[in-house]
PyMOL CGO cylinders between C-alpha atoms (Angstrom):
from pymol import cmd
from pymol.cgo import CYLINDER

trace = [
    CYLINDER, -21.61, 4.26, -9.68, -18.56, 2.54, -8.20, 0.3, 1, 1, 1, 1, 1, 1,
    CYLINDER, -18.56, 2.54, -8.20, -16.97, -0.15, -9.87, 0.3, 1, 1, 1, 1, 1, 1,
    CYLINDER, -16.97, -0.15, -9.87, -13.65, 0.03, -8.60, 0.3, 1, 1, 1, 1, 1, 1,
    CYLINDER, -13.65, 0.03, -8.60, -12.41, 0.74, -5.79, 0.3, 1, 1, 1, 1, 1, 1,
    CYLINDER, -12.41, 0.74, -5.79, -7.48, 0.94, -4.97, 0.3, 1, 1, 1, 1, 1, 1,
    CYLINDER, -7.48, 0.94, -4.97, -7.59, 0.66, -1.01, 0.3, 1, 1, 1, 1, 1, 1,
    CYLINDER, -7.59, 0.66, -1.01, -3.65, 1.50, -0.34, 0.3, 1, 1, 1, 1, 1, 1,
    CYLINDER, -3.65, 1.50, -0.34, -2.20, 0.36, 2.51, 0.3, 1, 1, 1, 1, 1, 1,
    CYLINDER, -2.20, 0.36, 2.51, 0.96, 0.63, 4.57, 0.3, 1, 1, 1, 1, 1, 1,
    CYLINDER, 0.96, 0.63, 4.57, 0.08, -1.53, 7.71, 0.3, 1, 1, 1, 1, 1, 1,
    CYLINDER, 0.08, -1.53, 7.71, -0.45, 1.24, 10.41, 0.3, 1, 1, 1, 1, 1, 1,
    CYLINDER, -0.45, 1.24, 10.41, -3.81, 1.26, 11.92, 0.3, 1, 1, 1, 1, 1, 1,
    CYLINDER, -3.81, 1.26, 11.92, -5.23, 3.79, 9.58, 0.3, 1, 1, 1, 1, 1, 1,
    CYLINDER, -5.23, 3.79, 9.58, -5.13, 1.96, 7.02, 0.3, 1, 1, 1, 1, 1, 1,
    CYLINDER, -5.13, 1.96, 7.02, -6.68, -0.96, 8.29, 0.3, 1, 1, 1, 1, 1, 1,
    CYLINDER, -6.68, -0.96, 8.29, -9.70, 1.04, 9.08, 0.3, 1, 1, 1, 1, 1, 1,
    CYLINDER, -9.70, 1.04, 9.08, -9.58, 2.49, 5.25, 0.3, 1, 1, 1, 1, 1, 1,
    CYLINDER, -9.58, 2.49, 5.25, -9.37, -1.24, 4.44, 0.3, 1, 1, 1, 1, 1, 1,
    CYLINDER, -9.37, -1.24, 4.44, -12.28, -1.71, 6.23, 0.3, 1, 1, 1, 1, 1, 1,
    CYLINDER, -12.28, -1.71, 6.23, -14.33, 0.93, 5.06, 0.3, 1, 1, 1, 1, 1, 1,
    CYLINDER, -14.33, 0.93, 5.06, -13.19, 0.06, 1.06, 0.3, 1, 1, 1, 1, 1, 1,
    CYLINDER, -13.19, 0.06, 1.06, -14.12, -3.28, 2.04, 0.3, 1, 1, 1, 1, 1, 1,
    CYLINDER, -14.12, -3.28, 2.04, -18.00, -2.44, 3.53, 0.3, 1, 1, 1, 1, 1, 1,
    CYLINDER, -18.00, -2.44, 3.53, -17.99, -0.44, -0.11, 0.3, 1, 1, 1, 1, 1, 1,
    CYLINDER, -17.99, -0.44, -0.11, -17.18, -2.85, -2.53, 0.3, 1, 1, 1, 1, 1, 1,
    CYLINDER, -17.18, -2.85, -2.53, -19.86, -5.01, -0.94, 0.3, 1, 1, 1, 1, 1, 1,
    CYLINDER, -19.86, -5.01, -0.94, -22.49, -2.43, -0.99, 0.3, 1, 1, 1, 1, 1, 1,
    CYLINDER, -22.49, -2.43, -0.99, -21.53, -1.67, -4.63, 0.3, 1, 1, 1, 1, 1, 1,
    CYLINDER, -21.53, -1.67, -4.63, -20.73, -4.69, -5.88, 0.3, 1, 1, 1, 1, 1, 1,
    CYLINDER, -20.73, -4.69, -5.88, -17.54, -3.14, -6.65, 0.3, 1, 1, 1, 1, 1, 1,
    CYLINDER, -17.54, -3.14, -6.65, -14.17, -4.94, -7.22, 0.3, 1, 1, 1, 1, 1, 1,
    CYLINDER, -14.17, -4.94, -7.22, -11.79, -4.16, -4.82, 0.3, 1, 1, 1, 1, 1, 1,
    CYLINDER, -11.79, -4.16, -4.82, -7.75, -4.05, -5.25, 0.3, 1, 1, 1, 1, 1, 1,
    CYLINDER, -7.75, -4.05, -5.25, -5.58, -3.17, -2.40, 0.3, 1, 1, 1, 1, 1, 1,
    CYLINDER, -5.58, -3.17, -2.40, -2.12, -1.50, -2.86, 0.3, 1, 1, 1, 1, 1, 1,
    CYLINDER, -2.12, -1.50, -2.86, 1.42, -1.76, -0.76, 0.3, 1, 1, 1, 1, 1, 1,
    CYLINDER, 1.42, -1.76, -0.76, 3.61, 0.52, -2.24, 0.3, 1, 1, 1, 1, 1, 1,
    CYLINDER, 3.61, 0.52, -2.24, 7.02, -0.26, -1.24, 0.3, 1, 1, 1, 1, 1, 1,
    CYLINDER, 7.02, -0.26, -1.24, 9.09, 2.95, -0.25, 0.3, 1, 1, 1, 1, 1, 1,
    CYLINDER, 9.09, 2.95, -0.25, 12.48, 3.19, -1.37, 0.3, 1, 1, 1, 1, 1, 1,
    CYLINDER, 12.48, 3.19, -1.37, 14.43, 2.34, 1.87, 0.3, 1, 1, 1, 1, 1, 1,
    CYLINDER, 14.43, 2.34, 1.87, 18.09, 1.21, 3.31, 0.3, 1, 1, 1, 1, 1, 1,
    CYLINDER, 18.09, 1.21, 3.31, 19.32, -2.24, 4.21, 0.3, 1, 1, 1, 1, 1, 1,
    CYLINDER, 19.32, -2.24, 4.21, 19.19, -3.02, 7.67, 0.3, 1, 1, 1, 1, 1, 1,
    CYLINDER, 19.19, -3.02, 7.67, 22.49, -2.26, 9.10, 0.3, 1, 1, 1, 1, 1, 1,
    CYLINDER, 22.49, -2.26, 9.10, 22.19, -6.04, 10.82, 0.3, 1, 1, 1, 1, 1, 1,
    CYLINDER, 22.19, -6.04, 10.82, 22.46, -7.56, 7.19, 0.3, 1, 1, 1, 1, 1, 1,
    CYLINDER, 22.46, -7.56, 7.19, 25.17, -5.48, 6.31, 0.3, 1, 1, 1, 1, 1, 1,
    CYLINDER, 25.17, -5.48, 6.31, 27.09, -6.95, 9.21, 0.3, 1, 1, 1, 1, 1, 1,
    CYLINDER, 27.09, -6.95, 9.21, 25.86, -10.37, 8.41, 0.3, 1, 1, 1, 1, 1, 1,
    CYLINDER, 25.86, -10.37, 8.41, 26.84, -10.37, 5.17, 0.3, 1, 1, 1, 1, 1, 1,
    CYLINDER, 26.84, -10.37, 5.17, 30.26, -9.32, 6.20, 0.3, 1, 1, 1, 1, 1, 1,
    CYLINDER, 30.26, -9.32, 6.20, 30.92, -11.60, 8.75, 0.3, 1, 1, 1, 1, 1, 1,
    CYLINDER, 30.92, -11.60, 8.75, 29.68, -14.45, 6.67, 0.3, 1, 1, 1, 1, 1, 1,
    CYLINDER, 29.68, -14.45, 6.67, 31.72, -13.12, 3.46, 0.3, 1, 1, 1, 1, 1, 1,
    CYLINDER, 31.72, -13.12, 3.46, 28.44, -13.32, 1.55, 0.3, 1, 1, 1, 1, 1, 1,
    CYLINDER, 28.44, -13.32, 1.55, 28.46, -11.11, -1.83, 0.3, 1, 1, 1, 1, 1, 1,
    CYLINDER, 28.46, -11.11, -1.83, 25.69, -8.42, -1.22, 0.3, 1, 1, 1, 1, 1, 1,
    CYLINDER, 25.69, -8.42, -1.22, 23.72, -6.92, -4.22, 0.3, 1, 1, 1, 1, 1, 1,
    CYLINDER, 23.72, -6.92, -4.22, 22.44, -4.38, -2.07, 0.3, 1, 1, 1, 1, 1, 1,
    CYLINDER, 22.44, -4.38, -2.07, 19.78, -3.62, -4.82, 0.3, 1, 1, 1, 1, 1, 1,
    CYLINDER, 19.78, -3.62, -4.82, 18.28, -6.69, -5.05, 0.3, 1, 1, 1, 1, 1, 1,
    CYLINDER, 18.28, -6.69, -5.05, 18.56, -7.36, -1.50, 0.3, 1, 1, 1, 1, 1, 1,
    CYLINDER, 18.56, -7.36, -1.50, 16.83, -4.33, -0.13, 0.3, 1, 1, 1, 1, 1, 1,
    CYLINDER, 16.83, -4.33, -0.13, 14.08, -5.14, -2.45, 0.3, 1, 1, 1, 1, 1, 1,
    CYLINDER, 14.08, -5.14, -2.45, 13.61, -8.79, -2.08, 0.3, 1, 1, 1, 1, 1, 1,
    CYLINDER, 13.61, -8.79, -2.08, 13.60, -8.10, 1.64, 0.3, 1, 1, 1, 1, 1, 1,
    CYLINDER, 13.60, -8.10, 1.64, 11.09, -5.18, 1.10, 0.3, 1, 1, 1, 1, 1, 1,
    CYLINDER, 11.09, -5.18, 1.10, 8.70, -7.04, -1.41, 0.3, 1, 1, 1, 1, 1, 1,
    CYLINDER, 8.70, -7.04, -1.41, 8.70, -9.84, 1.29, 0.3, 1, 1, 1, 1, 1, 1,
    CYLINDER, 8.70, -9.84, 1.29, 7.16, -7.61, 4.01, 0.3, 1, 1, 1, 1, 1, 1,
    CYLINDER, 7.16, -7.61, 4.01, 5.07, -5.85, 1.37, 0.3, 1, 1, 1, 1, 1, 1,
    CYLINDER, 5.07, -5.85, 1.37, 3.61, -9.27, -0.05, 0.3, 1, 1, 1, 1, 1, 1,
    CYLINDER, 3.61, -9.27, -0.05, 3.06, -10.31, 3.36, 0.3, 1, 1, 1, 1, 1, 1,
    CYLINDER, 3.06, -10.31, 3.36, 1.12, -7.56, 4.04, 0.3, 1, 1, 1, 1, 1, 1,
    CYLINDER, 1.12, -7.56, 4.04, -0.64, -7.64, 1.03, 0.3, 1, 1, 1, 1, 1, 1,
    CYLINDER, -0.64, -7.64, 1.03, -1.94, -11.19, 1.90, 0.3, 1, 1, 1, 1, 1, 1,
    CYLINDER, -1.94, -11.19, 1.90, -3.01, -10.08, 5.03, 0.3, 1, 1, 1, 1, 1, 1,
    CYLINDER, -3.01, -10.08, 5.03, -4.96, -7.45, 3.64, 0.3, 1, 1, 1, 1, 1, 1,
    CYLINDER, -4.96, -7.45, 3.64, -6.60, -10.34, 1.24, 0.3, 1, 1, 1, 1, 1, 1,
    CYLINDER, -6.60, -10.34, 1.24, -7.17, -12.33, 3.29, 0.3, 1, 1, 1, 1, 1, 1,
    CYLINDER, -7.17, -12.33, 3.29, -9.16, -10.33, 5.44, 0.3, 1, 1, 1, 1, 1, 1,
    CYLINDER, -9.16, -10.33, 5.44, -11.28, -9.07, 3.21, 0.3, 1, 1, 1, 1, 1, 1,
    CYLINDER, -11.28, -9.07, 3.21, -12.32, -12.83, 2.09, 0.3, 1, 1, 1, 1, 1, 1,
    CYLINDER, -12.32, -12.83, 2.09, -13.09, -13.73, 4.97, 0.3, 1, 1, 1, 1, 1, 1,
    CYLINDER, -13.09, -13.73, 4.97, -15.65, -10.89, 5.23, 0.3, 1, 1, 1, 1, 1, 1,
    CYLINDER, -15.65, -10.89, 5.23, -16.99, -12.46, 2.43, 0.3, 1, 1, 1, 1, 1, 1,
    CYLINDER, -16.99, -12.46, 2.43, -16.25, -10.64, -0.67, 0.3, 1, 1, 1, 1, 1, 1,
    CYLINDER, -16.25, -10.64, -0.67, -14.84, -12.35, -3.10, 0.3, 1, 1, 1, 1, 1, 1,
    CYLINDER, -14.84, -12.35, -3.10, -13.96, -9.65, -6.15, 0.3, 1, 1, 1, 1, 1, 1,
    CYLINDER, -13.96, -9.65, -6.15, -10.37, -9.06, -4.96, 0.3, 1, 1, 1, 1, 1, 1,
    CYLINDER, -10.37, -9.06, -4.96, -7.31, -8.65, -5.50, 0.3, 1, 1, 1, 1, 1, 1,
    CYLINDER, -7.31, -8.65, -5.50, -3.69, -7.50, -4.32, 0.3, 1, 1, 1, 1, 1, 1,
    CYLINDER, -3.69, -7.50, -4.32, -0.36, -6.17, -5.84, 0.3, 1, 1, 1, 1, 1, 1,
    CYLINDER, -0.36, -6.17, -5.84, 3.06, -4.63, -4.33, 0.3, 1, 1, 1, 1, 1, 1,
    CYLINDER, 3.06, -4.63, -4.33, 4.79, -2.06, -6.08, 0.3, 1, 1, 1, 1, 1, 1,
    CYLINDER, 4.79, -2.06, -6.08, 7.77, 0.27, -6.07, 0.3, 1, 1, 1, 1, 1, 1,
    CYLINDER, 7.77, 0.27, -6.07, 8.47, 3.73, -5.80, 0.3, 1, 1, 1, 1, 1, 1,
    CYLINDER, 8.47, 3.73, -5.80, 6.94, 6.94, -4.20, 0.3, 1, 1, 1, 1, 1, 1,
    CYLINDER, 6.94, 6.94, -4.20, 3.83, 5.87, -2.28, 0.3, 1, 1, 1, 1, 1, 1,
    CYLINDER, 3.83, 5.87, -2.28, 1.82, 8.64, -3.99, 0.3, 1, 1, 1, 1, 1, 1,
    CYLINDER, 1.82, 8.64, -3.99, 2.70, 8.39, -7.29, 0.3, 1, 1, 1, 1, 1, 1,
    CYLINDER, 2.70, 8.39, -7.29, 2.47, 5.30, -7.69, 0.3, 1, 1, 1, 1, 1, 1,
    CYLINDER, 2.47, 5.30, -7.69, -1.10, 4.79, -6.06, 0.3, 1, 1, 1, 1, 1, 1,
    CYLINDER, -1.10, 4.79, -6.06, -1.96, 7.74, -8.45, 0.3, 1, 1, 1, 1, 1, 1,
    CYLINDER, -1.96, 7.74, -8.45, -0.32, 5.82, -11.54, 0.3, 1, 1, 1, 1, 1, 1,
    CYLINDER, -0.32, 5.82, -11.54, -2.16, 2.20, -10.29, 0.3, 1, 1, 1, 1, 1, 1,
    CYLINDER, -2.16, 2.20, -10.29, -5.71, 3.77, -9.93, 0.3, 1, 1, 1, 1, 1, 1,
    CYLINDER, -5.71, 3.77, -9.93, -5.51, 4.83, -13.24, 0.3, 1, 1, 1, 1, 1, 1,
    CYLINDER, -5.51, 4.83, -13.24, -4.10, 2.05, -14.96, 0.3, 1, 1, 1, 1, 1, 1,
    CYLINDER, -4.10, 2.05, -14.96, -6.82, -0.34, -13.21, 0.3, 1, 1, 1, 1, 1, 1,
    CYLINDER, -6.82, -0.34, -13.21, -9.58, 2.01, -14.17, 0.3, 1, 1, 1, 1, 1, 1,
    CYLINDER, -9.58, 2.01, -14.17, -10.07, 2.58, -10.25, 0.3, 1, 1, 1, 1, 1, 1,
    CYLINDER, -10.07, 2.58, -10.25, -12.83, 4.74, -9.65, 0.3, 1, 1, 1, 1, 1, 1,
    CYLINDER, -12.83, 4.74, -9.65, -12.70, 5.32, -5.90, 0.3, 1, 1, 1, 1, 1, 1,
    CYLINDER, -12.70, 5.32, -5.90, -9.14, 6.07, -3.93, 0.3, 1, 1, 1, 1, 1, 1,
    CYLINDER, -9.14, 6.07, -3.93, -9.45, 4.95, -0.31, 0.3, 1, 1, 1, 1, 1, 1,
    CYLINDER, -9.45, 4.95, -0.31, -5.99, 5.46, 2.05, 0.3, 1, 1, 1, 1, 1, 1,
    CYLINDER, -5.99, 5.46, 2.05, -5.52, 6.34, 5.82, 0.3, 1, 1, 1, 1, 1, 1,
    CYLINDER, -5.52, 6.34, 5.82, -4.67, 9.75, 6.77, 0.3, 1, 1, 1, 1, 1, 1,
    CYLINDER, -4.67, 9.75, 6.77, -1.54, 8.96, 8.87, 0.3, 1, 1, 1, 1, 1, 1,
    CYLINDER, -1.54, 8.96, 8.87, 0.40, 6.01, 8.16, 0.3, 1, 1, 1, 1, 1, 1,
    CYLINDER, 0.40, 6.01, 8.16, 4.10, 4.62, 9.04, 0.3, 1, 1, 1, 1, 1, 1,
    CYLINDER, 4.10, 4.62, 9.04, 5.74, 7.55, 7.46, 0.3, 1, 1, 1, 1, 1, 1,
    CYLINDER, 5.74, 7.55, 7.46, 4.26, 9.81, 10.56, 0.3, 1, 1, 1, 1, 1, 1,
    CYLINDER, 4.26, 9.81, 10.56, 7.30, 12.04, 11.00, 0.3, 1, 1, 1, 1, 1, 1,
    CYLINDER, 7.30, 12.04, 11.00, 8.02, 12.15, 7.48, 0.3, 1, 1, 1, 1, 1, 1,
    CYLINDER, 8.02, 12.15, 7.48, 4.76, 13.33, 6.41, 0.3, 1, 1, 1, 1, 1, 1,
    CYLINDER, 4.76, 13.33, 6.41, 4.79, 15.24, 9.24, 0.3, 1, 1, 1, 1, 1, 1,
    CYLINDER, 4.79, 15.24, 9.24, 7.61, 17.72, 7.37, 0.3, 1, 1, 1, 1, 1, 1,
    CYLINDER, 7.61, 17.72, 7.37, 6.76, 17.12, 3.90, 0.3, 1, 1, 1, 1, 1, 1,
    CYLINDER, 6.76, 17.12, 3.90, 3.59, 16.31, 3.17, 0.3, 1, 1, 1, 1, 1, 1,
    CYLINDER, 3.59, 16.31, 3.17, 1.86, 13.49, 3.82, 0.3, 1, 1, 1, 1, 1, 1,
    CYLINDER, 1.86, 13.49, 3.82, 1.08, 10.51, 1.02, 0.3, 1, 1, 1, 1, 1, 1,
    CYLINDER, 1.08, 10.51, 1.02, -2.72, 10.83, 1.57, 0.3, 1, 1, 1, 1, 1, 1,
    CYLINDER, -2.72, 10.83, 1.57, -2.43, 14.42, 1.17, 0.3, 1, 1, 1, 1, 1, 1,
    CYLINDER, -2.43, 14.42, 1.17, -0.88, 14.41, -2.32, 0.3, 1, 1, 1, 1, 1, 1,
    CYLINDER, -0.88, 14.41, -2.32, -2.95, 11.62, -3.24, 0.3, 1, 1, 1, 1, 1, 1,
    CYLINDER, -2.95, 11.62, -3.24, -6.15, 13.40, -2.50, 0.3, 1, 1, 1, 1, 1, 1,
    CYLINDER, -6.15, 13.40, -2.50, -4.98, 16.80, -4.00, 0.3, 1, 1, 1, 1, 1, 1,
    CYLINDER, -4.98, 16.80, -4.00, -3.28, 15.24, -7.16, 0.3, 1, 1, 1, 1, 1, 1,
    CYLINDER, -3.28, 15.24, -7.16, -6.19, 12.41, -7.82, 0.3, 1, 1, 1, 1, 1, 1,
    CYLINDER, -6.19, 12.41, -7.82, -8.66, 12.61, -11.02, 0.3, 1, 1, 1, 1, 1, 1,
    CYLINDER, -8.66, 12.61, -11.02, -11.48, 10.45, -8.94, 0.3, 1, 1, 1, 1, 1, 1,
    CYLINDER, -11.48, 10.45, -8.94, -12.84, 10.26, -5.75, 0.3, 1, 1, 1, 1, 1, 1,
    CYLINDER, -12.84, 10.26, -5.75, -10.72, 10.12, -2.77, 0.3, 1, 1, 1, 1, 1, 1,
    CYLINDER, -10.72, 10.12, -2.77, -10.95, 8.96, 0.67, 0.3, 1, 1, 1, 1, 1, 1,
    CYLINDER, -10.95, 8.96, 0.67, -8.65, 9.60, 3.72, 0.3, 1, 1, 1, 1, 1, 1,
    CYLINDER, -8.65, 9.60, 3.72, -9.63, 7.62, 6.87, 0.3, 1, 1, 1, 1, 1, 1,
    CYLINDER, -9.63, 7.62, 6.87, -8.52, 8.55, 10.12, 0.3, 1, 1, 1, 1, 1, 1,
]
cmd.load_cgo(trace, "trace")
């Protein structure tokens, strides 16, 4: 039986269909539902590099890059939310996190006691995963329960 069910998400249009489907799920198991942004480690923008400069504003490029990354990330999170309340099911919840994509949705489904993985098969990181692998690929090979990939 499911019971829970760690829908990650990156905002490309795979995962809003794997959203979808974790969402039509939950609702037919009565199954809570928690959906995942895992925030890649990335670079400043080179525009607030400049800004900073020009304005003579002390960066702390490690905070920075992450306050500006957990502000997309909980954006999109609430997105996610809220579209899934609106469908009506109301056992939900949402979290950003750090780190590699994979290993951290593999280290958050088992921490929550998720019992169902559910992730597009081609998110934002096409080219990347492209050359090395992609996140829903090492998720479904490295995962202990049941794994989706949408496409």
């Amino acid at each position: 039986m499911i019971k829970k069910i760690l829908a990650a998400i990156d905002g490309s249009d795979h995962a809003w269909k794997a959203l979808d489907l974790a969402t039509e799920m939950a609702e037919q198991h009565k199954a809570e539902l928690l959906i995942l942004h895992v925030i890649p480690y990335q670079e400043l923008p080179e525009a607030l590099h400049q800004f900073t400069e020009i304005e003579h504003v002390p960066l702390d490029e490690e905070r920075a890059r992450y306050h500006y990354a957990k502000t997309l990330g909980d954006g999109l999170t609430q997105e996610a939310e809220a579209r899934v309340r609106s469908k009506g099911l109301a056992a939900v919840s949402a979290q950003t996190a750090e780190g590699k994509p994979a290993d951290v949705i593999l280290e958050i489904a088992k921490s929550e006691a998720a019992d169902t993985i559910v992730l597009g098969g081609r998110g934002v990181g096409y080219v990347l995963g492209m050359l090395l692998g992609s996140v829903s690929h090492r998720v479904a090979n490295l995962s202990d329960v049941t794994c989706i990939v949408v496409k």
